[in-house]
Gaussian input, Z-matrix of N, CA and C with variables (Angstrom, degrees):
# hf/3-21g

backbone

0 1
 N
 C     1     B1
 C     2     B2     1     A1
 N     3     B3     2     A2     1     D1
 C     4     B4     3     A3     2     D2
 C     5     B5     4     A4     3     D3
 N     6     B6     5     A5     4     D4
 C     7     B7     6     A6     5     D5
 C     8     B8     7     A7     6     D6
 N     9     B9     8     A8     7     D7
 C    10    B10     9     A9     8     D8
 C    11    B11    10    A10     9     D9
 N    12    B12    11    A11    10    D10
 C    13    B13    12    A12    11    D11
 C    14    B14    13    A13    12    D12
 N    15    B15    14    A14    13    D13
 C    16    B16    15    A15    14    D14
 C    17    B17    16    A16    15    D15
 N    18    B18    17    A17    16    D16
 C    19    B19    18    A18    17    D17
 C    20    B20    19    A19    18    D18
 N    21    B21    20    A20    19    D19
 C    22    B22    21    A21    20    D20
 C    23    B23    22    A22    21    D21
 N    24    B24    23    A23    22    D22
 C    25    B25    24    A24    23    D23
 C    26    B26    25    A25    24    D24
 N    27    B27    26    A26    25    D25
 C    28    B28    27    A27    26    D26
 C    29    B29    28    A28    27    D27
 N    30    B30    29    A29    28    D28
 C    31    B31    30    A30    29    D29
 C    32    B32    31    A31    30    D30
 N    33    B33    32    A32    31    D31
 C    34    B34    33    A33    32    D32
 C    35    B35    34    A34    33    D33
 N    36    B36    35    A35    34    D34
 C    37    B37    36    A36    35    D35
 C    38    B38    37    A37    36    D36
 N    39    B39    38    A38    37    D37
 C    40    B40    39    A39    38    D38
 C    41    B41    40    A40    39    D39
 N    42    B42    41    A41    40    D40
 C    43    B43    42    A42    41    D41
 C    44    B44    43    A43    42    D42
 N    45    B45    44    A44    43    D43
 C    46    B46    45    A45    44    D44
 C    47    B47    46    A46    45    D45
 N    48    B48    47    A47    46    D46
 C    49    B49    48    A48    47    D47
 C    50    B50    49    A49    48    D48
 N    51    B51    50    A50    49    D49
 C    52    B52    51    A51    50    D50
 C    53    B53    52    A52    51    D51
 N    54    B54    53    A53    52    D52
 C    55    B55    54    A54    53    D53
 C    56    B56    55    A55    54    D54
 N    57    B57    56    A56    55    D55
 C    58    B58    57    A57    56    D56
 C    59    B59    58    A58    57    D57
 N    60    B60    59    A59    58    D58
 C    61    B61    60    A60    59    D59
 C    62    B62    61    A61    60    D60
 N    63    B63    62    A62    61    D61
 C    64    B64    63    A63    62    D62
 C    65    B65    64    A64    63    D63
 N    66    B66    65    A65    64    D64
 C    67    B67    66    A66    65    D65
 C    68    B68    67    A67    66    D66
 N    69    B69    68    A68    67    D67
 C    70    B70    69    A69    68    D68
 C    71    B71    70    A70    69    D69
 N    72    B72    71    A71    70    D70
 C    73    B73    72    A72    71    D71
 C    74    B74    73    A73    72    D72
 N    75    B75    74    A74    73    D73
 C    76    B76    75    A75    74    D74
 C    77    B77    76    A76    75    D75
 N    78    B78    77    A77    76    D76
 C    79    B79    78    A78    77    D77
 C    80    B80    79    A79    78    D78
 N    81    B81    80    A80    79    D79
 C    82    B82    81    A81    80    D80
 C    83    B83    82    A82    81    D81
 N    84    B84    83    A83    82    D82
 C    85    B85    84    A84    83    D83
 C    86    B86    85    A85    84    D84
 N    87    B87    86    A86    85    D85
 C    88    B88    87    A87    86    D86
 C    89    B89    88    A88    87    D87
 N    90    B90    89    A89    88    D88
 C    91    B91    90    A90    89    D89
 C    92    B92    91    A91    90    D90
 N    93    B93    92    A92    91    D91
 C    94    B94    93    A93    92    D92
 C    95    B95    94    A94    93    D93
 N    96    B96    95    A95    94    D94
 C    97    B97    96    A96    95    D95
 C    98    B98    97    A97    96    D96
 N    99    B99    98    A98    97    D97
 C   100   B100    99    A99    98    D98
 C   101   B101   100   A100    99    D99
 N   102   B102   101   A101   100   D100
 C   103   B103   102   A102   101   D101
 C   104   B104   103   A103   102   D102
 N   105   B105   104   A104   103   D103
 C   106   B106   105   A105   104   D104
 C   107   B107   106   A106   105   D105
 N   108   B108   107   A107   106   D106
 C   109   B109   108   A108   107   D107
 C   110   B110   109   A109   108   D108
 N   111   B111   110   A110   109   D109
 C   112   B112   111   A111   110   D110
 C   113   B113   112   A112   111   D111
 N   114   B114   113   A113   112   D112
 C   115   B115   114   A114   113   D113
 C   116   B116   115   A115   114   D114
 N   117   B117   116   A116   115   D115
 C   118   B118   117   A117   116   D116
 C   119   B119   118   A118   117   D117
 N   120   B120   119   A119   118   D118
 C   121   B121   120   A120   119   D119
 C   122   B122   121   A121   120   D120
 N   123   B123   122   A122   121   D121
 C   124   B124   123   A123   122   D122
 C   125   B125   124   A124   123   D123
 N   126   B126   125   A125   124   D124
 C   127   B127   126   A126   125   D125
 C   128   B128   127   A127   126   D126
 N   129   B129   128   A128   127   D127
 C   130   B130   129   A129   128   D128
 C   131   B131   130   A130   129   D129
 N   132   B132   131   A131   130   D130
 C   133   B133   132   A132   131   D131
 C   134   B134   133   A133   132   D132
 N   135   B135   134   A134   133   D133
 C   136   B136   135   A135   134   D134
 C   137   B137   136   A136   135   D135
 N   138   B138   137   A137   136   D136
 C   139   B139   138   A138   137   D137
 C   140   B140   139   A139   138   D138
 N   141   B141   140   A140   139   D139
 C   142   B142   141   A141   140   D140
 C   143   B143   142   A142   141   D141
 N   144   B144   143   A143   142   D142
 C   145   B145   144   A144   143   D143
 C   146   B146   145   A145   144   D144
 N   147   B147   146   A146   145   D145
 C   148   B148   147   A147   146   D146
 C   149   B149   148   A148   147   D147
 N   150   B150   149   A149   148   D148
 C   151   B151   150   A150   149   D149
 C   152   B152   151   A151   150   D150
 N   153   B153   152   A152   151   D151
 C   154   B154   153   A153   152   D152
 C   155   B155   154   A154   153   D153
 N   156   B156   155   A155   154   D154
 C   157   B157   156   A156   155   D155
 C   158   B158   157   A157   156   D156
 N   159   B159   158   A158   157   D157
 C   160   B160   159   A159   158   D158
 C   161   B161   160   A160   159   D159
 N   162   B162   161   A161   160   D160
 C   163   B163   162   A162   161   D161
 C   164   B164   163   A163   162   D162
 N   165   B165   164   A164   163   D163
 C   166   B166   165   A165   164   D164
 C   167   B167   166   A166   165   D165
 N   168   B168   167   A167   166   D166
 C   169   B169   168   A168   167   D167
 C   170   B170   169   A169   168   D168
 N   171   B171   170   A170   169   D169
 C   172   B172   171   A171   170   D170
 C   173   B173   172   A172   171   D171
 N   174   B174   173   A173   172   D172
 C   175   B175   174   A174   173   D173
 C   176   B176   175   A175   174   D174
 N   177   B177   176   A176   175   D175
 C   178   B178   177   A177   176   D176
 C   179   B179   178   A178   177   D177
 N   180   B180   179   A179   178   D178
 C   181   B181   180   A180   179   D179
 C   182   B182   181   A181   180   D180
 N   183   B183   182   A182   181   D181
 C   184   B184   183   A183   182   D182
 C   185   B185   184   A184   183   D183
 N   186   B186   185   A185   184   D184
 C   187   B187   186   A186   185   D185
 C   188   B188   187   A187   186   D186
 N   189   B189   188   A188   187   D187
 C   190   B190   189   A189   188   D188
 C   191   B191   190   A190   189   D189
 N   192   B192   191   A191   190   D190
 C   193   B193   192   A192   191   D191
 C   194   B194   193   A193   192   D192
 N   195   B195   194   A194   193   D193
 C   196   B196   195   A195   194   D194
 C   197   B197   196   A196   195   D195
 N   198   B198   197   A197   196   D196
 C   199   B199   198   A198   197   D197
 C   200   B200   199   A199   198   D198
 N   201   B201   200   A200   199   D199
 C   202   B202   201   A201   200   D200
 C   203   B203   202   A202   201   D201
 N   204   B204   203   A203   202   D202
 C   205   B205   204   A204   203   D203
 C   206   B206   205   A205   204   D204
 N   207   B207   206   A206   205   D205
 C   208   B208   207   A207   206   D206
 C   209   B209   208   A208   207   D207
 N   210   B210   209   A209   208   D208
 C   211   B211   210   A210   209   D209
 C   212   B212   211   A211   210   D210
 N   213   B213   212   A212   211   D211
 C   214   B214   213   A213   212   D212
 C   215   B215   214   A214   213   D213
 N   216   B216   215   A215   214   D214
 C   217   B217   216   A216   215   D215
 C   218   B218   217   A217   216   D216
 N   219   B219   218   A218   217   D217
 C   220   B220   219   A219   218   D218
 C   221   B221   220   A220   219   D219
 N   222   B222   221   A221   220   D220
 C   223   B223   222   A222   221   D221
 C   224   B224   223   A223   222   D222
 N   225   B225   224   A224   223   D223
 C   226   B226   225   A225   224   D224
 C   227   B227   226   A226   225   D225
 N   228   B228   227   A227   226   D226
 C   229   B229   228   A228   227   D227
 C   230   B230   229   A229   228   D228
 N   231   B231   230   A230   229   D229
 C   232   B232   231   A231   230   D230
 C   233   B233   232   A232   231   D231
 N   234   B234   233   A233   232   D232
 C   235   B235   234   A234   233   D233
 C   236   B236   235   A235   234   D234
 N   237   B237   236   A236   235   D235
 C   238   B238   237   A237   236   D236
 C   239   B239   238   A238   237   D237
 N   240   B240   239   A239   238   D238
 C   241   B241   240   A240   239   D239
 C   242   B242   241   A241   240   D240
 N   243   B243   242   A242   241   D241
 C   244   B244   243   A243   242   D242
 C   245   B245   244   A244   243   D243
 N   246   B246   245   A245   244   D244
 C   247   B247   246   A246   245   D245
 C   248   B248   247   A247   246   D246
 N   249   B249   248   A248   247   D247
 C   250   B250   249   A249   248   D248
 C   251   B251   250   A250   249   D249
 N   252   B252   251   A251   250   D250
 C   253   B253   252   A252   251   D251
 C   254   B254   253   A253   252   D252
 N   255   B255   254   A254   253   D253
 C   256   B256   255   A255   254   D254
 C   257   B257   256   A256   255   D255
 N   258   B258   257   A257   256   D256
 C   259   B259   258   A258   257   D257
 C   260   B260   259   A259   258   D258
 N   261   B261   260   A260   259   D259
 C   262   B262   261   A261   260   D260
 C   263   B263   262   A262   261   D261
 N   264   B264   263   A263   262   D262
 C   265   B265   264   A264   263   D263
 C   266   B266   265   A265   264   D264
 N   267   B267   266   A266   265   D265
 C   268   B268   267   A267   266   D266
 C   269   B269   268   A268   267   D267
 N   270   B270   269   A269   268   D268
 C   271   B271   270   A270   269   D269
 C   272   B272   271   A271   270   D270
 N   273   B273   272   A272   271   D271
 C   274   B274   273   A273   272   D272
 C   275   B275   274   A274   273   D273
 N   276   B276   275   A275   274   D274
 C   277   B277   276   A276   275   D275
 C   278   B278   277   A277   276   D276
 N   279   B279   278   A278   277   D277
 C   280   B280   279   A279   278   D278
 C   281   B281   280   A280   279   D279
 N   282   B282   281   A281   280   D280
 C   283   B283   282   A282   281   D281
 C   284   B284   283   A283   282   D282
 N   285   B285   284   A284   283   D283
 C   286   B286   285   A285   284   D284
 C   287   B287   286   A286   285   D285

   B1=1.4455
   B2=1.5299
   B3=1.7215
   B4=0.9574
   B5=2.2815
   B6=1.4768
   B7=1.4715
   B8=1.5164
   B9=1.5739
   B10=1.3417
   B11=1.7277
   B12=1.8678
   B13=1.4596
   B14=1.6996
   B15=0.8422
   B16=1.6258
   B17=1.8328
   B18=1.3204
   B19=1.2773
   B20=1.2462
   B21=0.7274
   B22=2.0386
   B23=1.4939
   B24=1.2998
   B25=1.5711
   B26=2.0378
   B27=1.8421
   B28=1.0681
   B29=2.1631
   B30=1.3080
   B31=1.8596
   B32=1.5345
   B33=1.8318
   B34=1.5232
   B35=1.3409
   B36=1.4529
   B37=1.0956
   B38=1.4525
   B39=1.4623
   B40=1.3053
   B41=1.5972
   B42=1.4369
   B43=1.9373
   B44=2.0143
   B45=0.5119
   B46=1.4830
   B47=1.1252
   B48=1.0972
   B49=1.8992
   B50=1.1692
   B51=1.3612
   B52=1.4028
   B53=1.7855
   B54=1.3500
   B55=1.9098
   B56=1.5094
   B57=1.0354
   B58=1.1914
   B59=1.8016
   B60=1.6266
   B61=1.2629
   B62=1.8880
   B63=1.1590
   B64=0.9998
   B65=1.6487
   B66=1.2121
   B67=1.0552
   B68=1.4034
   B69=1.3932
   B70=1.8446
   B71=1.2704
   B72=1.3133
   B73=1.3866
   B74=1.5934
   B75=1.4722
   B76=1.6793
   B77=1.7863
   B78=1.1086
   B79=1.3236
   B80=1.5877
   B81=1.1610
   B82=1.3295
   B83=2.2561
   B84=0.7413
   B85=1.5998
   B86=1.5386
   B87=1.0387
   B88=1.3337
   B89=1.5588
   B90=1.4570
   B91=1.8533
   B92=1.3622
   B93=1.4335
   B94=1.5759
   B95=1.7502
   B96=1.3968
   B97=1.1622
   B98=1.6155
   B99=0.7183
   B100=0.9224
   B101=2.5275
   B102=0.9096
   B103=1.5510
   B104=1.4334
   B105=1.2747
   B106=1.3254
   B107=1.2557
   B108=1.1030
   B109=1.4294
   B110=2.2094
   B111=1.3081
   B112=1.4126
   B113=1.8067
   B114=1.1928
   B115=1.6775
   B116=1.6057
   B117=1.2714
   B118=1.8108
   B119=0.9659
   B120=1.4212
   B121=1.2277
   B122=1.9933
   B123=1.5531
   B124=1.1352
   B125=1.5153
   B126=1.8703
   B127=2.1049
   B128=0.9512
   B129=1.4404
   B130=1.4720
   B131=1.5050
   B132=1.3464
   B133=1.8827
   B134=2.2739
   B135=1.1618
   B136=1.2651
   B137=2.3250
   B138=1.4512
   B139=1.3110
   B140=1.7334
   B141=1.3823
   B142=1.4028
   B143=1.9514
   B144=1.3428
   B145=1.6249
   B146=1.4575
   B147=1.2034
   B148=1.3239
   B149=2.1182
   B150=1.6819
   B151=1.6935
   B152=1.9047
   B153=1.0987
   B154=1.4645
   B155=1.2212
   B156=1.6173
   B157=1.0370
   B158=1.7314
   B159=1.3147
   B160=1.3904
   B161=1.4564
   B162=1.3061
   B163=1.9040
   B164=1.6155
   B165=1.4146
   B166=1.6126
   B167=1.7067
   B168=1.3401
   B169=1.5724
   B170=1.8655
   B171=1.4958
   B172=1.2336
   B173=1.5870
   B174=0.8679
   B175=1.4288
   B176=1.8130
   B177=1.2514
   B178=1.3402
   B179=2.0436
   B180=0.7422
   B181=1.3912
   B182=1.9088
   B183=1.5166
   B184=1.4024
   B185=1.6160
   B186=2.0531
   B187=1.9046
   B188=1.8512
   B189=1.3521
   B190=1.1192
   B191=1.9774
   B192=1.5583
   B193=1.4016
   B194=1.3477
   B195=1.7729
   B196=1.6917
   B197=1.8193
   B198=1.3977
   B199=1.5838
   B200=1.5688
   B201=1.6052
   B202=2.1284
   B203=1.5407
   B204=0.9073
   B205=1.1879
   B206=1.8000
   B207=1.5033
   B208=1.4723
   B209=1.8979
   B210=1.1766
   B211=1.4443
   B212=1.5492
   B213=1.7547
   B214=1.2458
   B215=1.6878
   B216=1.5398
   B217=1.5430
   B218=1.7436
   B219=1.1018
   B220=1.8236
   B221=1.7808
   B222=1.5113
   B223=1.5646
   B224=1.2340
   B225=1.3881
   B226=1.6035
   B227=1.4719
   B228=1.6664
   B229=1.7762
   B230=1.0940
   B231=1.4633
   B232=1.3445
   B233=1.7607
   B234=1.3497
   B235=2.2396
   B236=1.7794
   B237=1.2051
   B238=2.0817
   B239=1.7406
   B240=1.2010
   B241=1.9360
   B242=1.7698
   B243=1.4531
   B244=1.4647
   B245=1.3464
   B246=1.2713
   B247=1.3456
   B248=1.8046
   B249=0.8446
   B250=1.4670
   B251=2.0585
   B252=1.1703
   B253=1.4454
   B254=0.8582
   B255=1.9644
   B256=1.2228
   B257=1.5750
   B258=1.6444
   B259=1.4044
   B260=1.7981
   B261=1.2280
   B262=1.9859
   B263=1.5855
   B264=1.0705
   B265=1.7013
   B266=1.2595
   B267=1.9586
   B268=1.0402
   B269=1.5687
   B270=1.4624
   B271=1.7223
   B272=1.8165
   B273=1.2065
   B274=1.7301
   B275=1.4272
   B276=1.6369
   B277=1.2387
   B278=1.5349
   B279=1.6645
   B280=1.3088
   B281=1.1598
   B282=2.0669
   B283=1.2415
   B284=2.0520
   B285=1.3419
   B286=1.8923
   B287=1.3420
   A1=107.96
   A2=131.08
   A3=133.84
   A4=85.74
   A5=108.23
   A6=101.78
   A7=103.55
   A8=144.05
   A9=141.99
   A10=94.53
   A11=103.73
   A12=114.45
   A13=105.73
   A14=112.21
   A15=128.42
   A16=113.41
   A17=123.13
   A18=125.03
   A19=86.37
   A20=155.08
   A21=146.80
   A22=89.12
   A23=127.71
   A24=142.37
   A25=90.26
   A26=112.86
   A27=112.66
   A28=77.48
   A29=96.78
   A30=102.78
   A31=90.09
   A32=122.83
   A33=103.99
   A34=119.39
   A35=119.21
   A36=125.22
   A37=117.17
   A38=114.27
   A39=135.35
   A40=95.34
   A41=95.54
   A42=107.37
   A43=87.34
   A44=139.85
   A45=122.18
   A46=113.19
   A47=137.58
   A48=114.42
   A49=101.14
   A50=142.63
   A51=141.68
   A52=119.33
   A53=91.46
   A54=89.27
   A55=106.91
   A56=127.66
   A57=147.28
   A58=87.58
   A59=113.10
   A60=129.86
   A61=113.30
   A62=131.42
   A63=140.53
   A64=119.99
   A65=165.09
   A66=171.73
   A67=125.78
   A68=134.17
   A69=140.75
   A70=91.85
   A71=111.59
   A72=143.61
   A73=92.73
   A74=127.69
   A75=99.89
   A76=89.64
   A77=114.36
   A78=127.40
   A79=106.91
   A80=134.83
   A81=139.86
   A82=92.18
   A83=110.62
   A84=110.31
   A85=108.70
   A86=103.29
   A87=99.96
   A88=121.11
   A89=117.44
   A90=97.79
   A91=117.83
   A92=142.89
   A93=129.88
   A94=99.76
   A95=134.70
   A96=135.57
   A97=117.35
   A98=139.35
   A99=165.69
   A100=91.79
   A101=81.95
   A102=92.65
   A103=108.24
   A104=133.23
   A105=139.89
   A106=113.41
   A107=155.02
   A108=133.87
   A109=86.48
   A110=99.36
   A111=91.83
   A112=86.38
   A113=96.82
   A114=117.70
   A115=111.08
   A116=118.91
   A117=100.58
   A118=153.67
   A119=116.44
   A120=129.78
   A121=102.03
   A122=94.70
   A123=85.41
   A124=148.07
   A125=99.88
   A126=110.01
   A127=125.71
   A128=132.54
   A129=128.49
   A130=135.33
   A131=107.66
   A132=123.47
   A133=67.61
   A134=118.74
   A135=118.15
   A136=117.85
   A137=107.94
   A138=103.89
   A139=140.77
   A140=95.59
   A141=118.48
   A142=108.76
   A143=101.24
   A144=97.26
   A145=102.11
   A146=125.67
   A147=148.74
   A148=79.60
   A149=90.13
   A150=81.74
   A151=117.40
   A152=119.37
   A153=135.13
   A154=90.99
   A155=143.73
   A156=134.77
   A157=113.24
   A158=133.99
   A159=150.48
   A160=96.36
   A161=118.52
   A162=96.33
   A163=106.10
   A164=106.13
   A165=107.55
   A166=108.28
   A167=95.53
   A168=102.72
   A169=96.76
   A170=124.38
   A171=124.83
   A172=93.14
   A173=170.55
   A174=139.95
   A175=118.88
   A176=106.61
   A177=131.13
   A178=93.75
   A179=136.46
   A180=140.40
   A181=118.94
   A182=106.97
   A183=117.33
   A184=109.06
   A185=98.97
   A186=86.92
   A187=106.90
   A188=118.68
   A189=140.82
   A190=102.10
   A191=104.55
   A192=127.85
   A193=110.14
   A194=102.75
   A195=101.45
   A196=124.29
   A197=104.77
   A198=123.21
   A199=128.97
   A200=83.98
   A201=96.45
   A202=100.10
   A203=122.64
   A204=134.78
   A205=99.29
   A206=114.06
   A207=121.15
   A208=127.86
   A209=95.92
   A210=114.70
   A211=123.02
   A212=118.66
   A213=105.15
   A214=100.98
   A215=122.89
   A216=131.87
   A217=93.65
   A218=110.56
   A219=112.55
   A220=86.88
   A221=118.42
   A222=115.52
   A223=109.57
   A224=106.32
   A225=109.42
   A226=125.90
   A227=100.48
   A228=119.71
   A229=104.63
   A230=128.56
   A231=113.85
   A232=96.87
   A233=98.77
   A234=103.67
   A235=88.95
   A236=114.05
   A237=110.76
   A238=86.04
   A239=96.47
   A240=119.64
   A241=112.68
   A242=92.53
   A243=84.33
   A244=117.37
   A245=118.72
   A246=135.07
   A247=126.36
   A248=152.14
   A249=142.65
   A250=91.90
   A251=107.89
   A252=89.29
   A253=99.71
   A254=135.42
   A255=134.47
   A256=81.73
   A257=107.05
   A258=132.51
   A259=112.54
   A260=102.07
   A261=111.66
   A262=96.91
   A263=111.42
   A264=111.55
   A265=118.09
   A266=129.64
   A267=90.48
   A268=134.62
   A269=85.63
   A270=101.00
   A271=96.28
   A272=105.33
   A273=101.40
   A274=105.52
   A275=108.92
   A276=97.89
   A277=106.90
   A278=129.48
   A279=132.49
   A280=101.66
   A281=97.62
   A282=118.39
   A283=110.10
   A284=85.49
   A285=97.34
   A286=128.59
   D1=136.55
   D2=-139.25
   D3=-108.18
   D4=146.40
   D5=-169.92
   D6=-64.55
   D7=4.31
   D8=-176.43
   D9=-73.59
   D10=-47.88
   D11=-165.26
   D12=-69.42
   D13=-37.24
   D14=172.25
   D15=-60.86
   D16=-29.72
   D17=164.91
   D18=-87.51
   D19=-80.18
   D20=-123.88
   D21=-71.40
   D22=-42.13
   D23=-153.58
   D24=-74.60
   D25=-28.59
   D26=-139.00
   D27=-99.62
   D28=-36.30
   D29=-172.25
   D30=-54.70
   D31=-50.17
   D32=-160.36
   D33=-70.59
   D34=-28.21
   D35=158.05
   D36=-27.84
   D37=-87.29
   D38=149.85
   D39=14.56
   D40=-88.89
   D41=-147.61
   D42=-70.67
   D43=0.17
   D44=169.12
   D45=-72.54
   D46=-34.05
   D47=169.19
   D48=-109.03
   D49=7.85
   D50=165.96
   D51=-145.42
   D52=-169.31
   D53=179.44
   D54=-82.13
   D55=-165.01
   D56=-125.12
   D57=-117.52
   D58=111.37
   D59=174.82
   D60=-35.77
   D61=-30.14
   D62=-164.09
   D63=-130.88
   D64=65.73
   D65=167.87
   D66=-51.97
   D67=156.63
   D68=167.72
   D69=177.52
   D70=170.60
   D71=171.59
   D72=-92.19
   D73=6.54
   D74=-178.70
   D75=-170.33
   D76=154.42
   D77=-177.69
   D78=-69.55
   D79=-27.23
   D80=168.54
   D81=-64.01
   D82=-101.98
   D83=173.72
   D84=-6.41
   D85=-66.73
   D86=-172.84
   D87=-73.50
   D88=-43.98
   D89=148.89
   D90=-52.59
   D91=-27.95
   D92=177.73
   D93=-57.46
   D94=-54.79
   D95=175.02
   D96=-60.89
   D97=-21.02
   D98=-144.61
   D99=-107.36
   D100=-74.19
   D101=179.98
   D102=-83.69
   D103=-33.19
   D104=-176.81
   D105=-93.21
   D106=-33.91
   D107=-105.21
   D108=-169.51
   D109=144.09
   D110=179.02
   D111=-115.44
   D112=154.23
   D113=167.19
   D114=-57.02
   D115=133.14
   D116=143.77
   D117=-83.35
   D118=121.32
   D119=-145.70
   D120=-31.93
   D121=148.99
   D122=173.31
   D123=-75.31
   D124=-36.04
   D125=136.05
   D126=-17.65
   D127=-42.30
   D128=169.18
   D129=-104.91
   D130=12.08
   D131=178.87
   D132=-98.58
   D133=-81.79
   D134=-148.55
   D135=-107.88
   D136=59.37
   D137=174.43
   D138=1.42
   D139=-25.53
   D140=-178.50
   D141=-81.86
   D142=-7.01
   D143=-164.80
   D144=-108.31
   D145=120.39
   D146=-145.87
   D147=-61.32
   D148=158.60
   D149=176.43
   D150=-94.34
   D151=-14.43
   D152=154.85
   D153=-59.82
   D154=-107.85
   D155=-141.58
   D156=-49.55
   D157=-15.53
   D158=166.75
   D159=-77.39
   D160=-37.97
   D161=-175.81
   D162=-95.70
   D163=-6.33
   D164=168.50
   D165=-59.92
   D166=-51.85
   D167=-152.27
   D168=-70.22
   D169=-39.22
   D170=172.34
   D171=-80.80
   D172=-164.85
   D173=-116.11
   D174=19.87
   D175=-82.51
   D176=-165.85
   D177=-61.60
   D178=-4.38
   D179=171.22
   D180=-137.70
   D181=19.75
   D182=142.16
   D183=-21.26
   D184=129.27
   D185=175.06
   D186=-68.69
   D187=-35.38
   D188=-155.94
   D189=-105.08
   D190=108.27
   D191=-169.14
   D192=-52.67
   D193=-34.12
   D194=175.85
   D195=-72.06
   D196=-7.75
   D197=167.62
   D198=-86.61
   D199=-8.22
   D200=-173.77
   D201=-97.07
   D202=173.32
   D203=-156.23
   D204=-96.90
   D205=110.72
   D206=168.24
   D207=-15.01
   D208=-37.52
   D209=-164.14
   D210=-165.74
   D211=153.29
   D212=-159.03
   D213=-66.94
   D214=-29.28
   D215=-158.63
   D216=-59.87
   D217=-35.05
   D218=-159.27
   D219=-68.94
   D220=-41.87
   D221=-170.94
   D222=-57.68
   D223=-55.95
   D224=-161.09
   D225=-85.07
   D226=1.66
   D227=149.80
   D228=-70.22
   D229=-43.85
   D230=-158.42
   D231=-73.95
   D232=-39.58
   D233=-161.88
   D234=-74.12
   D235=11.52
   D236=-173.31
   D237=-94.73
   D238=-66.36
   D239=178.72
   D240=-31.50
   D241=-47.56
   D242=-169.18
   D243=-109.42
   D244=32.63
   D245=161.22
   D246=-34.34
   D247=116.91
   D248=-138.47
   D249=-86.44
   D250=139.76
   D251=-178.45
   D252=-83.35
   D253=-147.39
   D254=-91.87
   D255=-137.60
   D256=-59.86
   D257=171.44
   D258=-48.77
   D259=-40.60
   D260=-170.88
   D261=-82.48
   D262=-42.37
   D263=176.34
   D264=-59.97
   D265=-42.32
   D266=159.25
   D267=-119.48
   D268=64.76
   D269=179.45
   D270=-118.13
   D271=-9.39
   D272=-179.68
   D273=-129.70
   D274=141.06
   D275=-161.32
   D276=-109.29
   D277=131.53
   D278=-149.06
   D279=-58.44
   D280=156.16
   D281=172.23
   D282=-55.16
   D283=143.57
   D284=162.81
   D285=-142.39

């Protein structure tokens, strides 16, 4: 999988417990963010999102391809790894 598919893979991530990492009123705006501008992290738009799985997803949407993750297997070790354990799960109550 090529690192373009690995950011796009990293935005849908993203918009699943929230809106859409990048925003404008116009496709010009939104490529400036897009190239300029880093997202916030996702741990802090939504408390409930484990903080590994928040540095996965900003990982996986690095501006710079040599910072994203090689391949999808390297991601989904990392989102295997940072699974909330047993005790944190039920002290936090699941994503919806």
């Amino acid at each position: 999988m090529a690192g373009t598919d690995i950011f796009s893979l990293g935005v849908m991530l993203y918009e699943m417990p929230r809106p859409k990492p990048f925003s404008g009123q116009d496709i010009a705006t939104i490529l400036y963010h897009i190239l300029n501008e880093e997202p916030v992290p996702p741990h802090q738009v939504n408390p409930r999102i484990p903080l590994g799985v928040s540095s996965t997803i900003m990982k996986a949407l690095a501006k710079s391809p040599h910072l994203r993750y090689e391949n999808c297997r390297e991601l989904l070790e990392d989102l295997k790894n940072y699974r909330p354990a047993k005790a944190a799960a039920t002290r936090t109550p699941p994503l919806r």
